[in-house]
VEXDREN-2710 file (C-alpha; in Angstrom, 1 decimal):
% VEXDREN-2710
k/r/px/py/pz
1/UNK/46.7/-5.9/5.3
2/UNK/43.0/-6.9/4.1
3/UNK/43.0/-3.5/2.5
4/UNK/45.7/-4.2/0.5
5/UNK/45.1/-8.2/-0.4
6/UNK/41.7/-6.6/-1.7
7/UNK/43.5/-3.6/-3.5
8/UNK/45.7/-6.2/-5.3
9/UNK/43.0/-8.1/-6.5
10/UNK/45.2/-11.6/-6.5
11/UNK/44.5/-15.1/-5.6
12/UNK/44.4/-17.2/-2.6
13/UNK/43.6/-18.3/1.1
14/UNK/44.7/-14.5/2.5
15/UNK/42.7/-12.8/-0.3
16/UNK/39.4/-15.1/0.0
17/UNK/39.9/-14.7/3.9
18/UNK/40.0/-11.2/3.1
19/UNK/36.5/-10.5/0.8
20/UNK/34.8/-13.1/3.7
21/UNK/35.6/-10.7/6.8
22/UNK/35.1/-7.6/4.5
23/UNK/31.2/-9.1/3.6
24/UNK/31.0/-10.6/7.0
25/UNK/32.0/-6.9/8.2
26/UNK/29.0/-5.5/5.5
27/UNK/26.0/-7.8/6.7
28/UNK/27.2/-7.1/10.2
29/UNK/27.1/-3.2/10.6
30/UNK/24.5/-2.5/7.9
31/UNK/22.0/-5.1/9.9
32/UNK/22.1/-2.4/13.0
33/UNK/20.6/0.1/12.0
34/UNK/17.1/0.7/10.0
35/UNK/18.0/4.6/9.2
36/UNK/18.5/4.9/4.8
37/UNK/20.9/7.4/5.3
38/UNK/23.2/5.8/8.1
39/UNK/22.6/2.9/6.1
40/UNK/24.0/4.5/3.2
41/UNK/27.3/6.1/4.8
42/UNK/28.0/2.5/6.5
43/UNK/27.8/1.2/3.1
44/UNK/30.4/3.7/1.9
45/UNK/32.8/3.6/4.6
46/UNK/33.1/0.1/4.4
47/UNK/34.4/-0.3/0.8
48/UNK/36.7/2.7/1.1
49/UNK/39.9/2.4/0.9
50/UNK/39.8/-1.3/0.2
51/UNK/37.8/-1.6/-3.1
52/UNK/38.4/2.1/-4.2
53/UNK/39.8/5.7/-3.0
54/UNK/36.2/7.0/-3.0
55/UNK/32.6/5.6/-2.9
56/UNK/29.7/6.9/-2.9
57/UNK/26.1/5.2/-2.2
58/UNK/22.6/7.0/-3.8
59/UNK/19.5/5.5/-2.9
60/UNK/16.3/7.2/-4.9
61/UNK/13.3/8.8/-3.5
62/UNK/9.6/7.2/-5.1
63/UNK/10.0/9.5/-7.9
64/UNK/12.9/8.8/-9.1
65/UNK/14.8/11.6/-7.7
66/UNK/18.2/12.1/-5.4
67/UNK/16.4/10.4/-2.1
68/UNK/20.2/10.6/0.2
69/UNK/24.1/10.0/-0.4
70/UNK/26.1/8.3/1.8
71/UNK/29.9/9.1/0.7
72/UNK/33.6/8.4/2.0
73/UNK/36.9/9.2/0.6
74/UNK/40.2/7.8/1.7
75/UNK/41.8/11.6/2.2
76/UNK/39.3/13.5/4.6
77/UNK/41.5/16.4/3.3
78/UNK/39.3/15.7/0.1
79/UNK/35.7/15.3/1.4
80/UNK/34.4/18.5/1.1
81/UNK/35.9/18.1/-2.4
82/UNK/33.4/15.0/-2.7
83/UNK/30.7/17.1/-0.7
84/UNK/30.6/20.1/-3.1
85/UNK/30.3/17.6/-6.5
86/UNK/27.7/15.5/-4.7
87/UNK/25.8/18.4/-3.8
88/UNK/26.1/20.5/-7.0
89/UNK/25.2/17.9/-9.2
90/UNK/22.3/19.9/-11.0
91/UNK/20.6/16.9/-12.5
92/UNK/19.1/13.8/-10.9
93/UNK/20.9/10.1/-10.8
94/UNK/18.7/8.8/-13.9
95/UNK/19.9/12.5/-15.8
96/UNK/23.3/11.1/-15.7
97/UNK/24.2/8.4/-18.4
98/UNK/26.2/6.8/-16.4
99/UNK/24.3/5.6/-13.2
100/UNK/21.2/5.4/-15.2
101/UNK/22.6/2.9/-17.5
102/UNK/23.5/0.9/-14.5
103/UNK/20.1/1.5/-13.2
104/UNK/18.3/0.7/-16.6
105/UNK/20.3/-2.7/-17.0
106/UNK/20.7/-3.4/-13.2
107/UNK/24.3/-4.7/-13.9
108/UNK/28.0/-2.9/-13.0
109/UNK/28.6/-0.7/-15.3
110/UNK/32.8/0.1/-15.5
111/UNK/33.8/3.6/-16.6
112/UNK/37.5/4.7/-17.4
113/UNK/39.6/8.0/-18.4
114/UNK/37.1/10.4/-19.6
115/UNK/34.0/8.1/-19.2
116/UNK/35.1/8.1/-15.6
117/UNK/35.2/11.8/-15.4
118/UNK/31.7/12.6/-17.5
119/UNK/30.1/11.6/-14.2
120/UNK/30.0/14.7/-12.6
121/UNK/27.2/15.8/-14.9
122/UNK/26.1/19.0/-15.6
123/UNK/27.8/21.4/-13.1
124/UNK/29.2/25.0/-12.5
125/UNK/32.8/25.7/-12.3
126/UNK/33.2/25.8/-8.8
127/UNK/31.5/21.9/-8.7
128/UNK/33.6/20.8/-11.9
129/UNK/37.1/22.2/-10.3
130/UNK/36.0/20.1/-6.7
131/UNK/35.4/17.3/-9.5
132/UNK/38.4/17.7/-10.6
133/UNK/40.6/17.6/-7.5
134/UNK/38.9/14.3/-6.9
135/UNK/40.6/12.6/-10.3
136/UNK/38.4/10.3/-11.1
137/UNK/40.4/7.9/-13.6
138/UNK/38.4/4.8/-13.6
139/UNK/35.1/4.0/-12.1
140/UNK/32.7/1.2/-11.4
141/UNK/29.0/1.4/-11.2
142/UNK/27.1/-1.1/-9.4
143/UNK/23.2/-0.9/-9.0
144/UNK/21.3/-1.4/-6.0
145/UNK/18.2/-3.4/-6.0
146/UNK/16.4/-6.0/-4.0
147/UNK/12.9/-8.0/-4.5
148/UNK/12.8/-7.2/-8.4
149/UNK/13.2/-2.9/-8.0
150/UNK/16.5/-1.4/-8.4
151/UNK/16.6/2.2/-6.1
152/UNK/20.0/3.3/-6.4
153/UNK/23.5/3.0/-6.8
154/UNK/27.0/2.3/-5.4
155/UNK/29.6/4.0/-7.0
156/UNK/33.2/3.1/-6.3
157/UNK/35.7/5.4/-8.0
158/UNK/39.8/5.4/-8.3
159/UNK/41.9/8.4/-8.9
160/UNK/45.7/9.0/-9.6
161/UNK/48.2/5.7/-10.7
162/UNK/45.5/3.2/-9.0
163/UNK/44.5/0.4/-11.4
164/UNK/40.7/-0.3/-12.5
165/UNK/39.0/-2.8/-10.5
166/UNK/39.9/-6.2/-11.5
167/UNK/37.2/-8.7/-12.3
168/UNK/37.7/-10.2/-8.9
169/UNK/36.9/-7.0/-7.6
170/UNK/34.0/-5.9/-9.1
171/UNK/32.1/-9.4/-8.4
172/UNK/33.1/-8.8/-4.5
173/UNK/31.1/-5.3/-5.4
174/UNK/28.4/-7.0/-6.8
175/UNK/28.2/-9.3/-3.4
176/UNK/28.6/-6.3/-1.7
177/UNK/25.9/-4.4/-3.1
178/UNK/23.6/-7.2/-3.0
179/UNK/24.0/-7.7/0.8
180/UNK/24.1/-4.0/1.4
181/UNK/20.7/-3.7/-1.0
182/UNK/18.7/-6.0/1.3
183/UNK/19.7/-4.1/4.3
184/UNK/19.1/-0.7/2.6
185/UNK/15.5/-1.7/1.2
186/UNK/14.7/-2.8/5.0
187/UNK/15.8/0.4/6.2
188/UNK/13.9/2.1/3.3
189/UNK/10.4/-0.1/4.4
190/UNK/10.8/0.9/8.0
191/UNK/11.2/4.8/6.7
192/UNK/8.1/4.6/4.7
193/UNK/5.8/2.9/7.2
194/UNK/7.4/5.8/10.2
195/UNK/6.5/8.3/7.5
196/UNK/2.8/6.8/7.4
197/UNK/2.4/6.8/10.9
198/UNK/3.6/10.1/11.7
199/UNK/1.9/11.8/9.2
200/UNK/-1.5/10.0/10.1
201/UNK/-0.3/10.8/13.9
202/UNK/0.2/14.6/13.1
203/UNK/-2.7/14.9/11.1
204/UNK/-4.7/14.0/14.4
205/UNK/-3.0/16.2/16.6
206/UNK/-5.0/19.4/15.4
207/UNK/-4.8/23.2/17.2
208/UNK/-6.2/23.9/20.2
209/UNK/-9.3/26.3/20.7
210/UNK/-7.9/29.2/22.2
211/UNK/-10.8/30.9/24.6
212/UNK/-11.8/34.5/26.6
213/UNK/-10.1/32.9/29.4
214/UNK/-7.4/30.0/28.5
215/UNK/-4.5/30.5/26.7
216/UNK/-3.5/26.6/25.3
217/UNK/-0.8/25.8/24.1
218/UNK/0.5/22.2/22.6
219/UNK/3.5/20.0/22.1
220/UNK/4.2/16.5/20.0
221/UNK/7.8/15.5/19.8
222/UNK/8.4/11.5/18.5
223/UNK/11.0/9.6/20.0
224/UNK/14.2/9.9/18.5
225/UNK/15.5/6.3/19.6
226/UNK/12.9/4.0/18.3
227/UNK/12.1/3.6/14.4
228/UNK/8.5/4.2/14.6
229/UNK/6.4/6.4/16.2
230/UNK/4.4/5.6/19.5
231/UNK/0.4/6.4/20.8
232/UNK/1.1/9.6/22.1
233/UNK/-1.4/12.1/21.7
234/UNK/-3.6/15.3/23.4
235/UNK/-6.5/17.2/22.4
236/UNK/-8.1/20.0/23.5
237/UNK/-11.3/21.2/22.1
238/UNK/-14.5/23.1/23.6
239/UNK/-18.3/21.3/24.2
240/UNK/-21.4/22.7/23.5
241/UNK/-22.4/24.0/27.5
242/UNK/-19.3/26.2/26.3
243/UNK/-16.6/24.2/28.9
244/UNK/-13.1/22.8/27.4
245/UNK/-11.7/19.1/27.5
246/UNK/-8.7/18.4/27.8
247/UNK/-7.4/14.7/27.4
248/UNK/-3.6/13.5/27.0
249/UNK/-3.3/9.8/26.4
250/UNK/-0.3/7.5/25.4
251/UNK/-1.3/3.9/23.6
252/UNK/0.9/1.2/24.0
253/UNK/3.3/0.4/21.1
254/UNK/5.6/2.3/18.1
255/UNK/4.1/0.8/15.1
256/UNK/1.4/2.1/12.2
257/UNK/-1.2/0.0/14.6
258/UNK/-0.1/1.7/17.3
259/UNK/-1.0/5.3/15.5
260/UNK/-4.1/3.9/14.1
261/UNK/-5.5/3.0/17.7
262/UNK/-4.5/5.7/19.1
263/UNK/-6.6/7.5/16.2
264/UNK/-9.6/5.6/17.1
265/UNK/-9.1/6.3/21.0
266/UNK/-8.8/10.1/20.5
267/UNK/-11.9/9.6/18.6
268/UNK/-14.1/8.2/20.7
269/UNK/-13.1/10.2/23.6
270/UNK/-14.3/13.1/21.2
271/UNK/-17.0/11.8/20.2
272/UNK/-18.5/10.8/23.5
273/UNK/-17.3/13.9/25.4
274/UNK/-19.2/15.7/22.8
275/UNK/-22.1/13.7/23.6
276/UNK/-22.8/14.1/27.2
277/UNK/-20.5/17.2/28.2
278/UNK/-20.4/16.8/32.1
279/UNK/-18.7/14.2/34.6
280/UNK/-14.6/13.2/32.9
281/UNK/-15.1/9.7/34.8
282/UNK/-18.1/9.5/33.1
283/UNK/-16.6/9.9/30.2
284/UNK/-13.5/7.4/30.3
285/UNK/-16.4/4.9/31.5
286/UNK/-18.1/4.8/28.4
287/UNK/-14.9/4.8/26.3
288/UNK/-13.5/1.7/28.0
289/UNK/-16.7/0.2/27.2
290/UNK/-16.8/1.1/23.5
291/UNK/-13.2/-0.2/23.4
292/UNK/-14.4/-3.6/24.9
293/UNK/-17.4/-4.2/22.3
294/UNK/-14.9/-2.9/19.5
295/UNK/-12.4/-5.2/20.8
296/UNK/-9.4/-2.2/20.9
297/UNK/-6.7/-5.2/21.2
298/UNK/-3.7/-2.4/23.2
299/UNK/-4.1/-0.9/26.0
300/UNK/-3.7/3.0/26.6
301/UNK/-4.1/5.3/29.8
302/UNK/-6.1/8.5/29.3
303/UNK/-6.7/11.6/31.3
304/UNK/-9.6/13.5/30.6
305/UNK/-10.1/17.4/31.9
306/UNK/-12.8/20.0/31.8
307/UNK/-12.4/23.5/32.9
308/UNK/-16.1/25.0/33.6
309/UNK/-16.4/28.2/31.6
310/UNK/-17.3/30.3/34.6
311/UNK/-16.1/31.7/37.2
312/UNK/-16.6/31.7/41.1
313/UNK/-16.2/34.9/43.1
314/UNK/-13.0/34.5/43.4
315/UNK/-12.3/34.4/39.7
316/UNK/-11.3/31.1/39.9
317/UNK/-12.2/28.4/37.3
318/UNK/-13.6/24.8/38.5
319/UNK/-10.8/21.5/36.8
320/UNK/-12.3/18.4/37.1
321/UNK/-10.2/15.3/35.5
322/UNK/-10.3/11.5/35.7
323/UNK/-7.6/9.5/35.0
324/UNK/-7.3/5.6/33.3
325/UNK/-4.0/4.9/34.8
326/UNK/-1.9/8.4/33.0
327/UNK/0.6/10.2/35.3
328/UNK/-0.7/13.4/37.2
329/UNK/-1.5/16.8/36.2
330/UNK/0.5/19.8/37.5
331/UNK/-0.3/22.9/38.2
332/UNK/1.6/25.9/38.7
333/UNK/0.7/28.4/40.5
334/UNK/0.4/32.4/39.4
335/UNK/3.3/32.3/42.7
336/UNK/5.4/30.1/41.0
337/UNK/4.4/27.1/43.1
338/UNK/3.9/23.5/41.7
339/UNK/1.8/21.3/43.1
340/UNK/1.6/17.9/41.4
341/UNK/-2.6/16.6/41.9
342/UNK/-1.9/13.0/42.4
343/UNK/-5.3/10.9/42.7
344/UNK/-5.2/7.1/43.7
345/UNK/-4.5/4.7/40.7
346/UNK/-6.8/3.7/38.6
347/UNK/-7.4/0.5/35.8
348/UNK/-5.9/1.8/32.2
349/UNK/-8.6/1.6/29.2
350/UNK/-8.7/-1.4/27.0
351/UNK/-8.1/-4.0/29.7
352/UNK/-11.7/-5.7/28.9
353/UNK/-12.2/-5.4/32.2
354/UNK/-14.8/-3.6/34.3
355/UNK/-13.1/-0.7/36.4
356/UNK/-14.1/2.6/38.4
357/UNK/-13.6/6.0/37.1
358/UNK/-13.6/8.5/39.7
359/UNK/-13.5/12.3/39.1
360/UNK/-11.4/14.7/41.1
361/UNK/-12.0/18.6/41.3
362/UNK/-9.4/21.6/41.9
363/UNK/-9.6/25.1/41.5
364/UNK/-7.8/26.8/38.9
365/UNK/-7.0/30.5/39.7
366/UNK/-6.2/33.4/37.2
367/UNK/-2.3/33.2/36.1
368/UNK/-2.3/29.6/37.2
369/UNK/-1.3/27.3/34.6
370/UNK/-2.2/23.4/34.2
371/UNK/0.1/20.8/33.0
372/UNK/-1.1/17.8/31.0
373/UNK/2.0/15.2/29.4
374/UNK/2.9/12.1/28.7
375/UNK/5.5/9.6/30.2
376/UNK/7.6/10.5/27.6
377/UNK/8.5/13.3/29.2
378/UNK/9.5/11.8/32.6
379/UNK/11.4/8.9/31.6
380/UNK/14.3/9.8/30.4
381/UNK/18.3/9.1/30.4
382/UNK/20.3/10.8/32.3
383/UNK/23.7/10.8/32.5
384/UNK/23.4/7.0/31.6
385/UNK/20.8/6.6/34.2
386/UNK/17.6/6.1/32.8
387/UNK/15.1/7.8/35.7
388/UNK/11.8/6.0/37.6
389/UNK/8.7/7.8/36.8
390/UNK/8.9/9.2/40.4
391/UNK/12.3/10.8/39.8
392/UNK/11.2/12.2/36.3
393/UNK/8.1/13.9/38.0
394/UNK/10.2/15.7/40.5
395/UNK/12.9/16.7/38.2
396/UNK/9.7/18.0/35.8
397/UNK/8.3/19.5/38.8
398/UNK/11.8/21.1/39.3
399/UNK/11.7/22.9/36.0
400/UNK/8.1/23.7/36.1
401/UNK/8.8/26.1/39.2
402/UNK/11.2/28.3/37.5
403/UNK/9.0/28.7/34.7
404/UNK/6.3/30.6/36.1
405/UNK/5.1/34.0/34.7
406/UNK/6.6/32.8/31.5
407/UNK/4.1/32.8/28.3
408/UNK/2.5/29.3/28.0
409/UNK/3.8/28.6/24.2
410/UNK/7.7/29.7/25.8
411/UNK/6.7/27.7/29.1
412/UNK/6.7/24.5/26.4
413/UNK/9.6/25.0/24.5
414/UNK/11.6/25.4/27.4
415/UNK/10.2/22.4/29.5
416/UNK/11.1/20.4/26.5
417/UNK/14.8/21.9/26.4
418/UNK/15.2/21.5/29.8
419/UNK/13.9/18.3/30.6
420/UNK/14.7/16.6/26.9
421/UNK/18.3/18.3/26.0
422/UNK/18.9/15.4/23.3
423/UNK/17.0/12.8/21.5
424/UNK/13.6/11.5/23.1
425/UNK/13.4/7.9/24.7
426/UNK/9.8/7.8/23.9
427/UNK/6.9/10.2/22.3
428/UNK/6.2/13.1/24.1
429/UNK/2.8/14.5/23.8
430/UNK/2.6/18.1/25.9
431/UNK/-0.5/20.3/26.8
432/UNK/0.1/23.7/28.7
433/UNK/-3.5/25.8/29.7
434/UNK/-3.2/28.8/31.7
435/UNK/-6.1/30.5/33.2
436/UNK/-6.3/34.2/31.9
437/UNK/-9.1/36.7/33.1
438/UNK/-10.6/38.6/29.9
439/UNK/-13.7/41.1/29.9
440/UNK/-16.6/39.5/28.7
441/UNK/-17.6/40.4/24.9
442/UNK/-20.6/40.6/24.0
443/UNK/-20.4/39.1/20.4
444/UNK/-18.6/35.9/21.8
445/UNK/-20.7/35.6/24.8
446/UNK/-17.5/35.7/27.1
447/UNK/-16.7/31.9/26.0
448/UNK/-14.7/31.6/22.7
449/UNK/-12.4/34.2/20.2
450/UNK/-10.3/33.4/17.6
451/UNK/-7.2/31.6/17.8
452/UNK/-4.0/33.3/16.8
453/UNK/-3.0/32.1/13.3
454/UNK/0.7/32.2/14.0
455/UNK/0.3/30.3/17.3
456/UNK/-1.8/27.0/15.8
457/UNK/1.2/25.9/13.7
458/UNK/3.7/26.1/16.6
459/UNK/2.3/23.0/18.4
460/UNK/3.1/20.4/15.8
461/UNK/6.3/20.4/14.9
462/UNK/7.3/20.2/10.7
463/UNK/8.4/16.7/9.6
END
């Protein structure tokens, strides 16, 4: 009924009723999400059929180009008609006279008969026929644009015996476009400030050495429920008596602040390991403390690892780790068993308060593998349920077990496919080391050789 009141384009209380619930109905669904490109297929679906047969919503990247298309037709017989022009469009948006007239003089712009049809730009034959099963016989143009800088488009297109857009109708466009503009430019903002984050996150989260006798391997998946990224992070890196650290840490928060401090925690940790290579207590002590005097205004929880570079008679290599309130280590054994080295708790960094670190020490045997993560990776949803910490533990312990024997950079990807099948609650930063007996080489001194080019790439994954 609204559908057609709006497709009629006449007067009164049932047609004004109408354009209220439709922009009521635009602010409403756009508001819920910050993603551009849901944004722009909201956008598109909501005007279709009511204000034309087909629609189709272009926001533009920095540089002007094709950023995304959102699109909707009113015969889902025709979309991959719609599909194949969108996609085979071989120029940009301001290549096209059309849009970038609208764009230019950030007012609708109406197109009709063969105006209407020049849209599809320069194509191939197989894009002009899928343009041509759309019959486009009138058009409107309507820019997008909020705070000053137009960024893209929304096109609304009829085809067949269905009038023009009436003047009524194209000024509910405009209303529409301007509510659905402030919504999209929020969700663009949000994009752009993830996209900082993550790429100053991922620029931290560098390669691990890989040594004579540890095979490391490394995992960083964002969440895929919240807009920004979180303080998730490892490292793994060796100090100069030859042993290597290995720290996991998760700082409160999903914002660009939260990635920045979690940038200047990883740091310091570094930096002060670096320093005095020894005691891992020792170590988180003297972070906290820099934290305090630098007022670090989050809190974070940190575990901090070494693995002596030699070996007792046994072949067996000497973990010591402290932790600032971070979950346990595991470690799997060369037997397949997992045993989960719980310590009692202890005060997370950046409190302000004083606190005791304490160190704990474990032997780790040759084909025995050690598990560092974040809570990420434990609390999860499942089957609605979302799990305590305790229950994700087990479960992780679970999955650890049947993994053993398996090669550590397989042993990640398939912890993370078991125990994360869909998107990610929270960040997940993973570190796998396994404990592999090598002969001694001379021209290393038994401690370091060099990493495996096609391995250092795998532990970040590609934006």
């Amino acid at each position: 009924m609204m559908g057609a009141a709006l497709a009629a384009g006449g007067r009164g209380g049932a047609d004004d009723w109408a354009r209220l619930e439709l922009l009521a109905e635009v602010s409403d669904t756009l508001i819920r999400t910050l993603d551009t490109g849901q944004s722009a297929d909201h956008l598109a679906r909501l005007v279709v059929p009511r204000l034309a047969d087909w629609a189709t919503v272009t926001v533009l990247a920095d540089d002007g180009a094709d950023q995304l298309t959102g699109r909707a037709h009113r015969d889902p017989a025709r979309l991959g008609d719609l599909d194949a022009y969108l996609s085979g469009r071989t120029v940009g948006v301001r290549g096209q006279s059309a849009l970038a007239a609208a764009l230019r003089s950030g007012q609708p712009l109406r197109l009709a008969g063969a105006d209407a049809a020049s849209t599809r730009a320069a194509a191939g034959p197989r894009v002009q026929a899928a343009f041509d099963r759309l019959d486009a016989t009138s058009a409107v143009v309507v820019p997008l644009g909020a705070h000053g800088h137009v960024f893209g488009a929304l096109s609304l297109v009829n085809s067949g015996v269905r009038p023009p857009l009436t003047d009524d109708e194209v000024a509910l466009a405009e209303e529409i476009a301007r509510r659905g503009s402030l919504a999209l430019d929020n969700a663009r903002l949000y994009t752009r400030q993830l996209q900082v984050a993550e790429t100053l996150q991922r620029s931290l989260l560098t390669p691990p050495p890989q040594t004579r006798t540890l095979e490391i391997a490394v995992r960083y998946r964002p969440a895929g429920r919240h807009t920004l990224v979180g303080g998730d992070f490892y490292d793994a890196f060796t100090q100069p008596d030859g042993s290597t650290v290995l720290v996991v840490g998760d700082v409160a928060g999903h914002s660009v602040e939260a990635a920045a401090a979690m940038s200047q925690l990883r740091s310091t940790v570094r930096t002060l390991a670096c320093d005095r290579p020894g005691s891992p207590a020792d170590t988180l002590a003297r972070t906290d403390g820099v934290l305090t005097m630098t007022a670090f205004d989050t809190l974070a929880t940190v575990l901090v690892a070494v693995l002596d570079p030699t070996t007792s008679p046994t072949g067996a290599l000497q973990l010591r780790w402290s932790s600032a309130g971070h979950l346990p280590p595991m470690l799997l054994s060369a037997d397949g068993q997992v045993r989960t080295l719980d310590t009692p708790p202890e005060r997370l960094l950046g409190t302000g308060l004083p606190a005791v670190h304490s160190d704990h020490v474990t032997e780790v045997h040759p084909g025995d593998t050690v598990l560092l993560y974040t809570d990420g990776l434990v609390e999860q949803r499942y089957d609605g349920h979302r799990s305590t910490i305790d229950e994700g533990v087990s479960r992780l312990r679970r999955e650890l077990a049947e993994l053993g024997g398996v090669a550590v950079e397989q042993l990640c990807d398939d912890l993370l496919r078991r125990v994360l099948p869909g998107p990610a609650d929270d960040d997940v930063a993973l570190l796998a080391v396994r404990h592999r007996p090598w002969p001694a080489d001379p021209s290393t001194g038994g401690v370091r050789c060099q990493p495996d080019a096609g391995r250092l790439h795998r532990g970040r994954r590609r934006p």
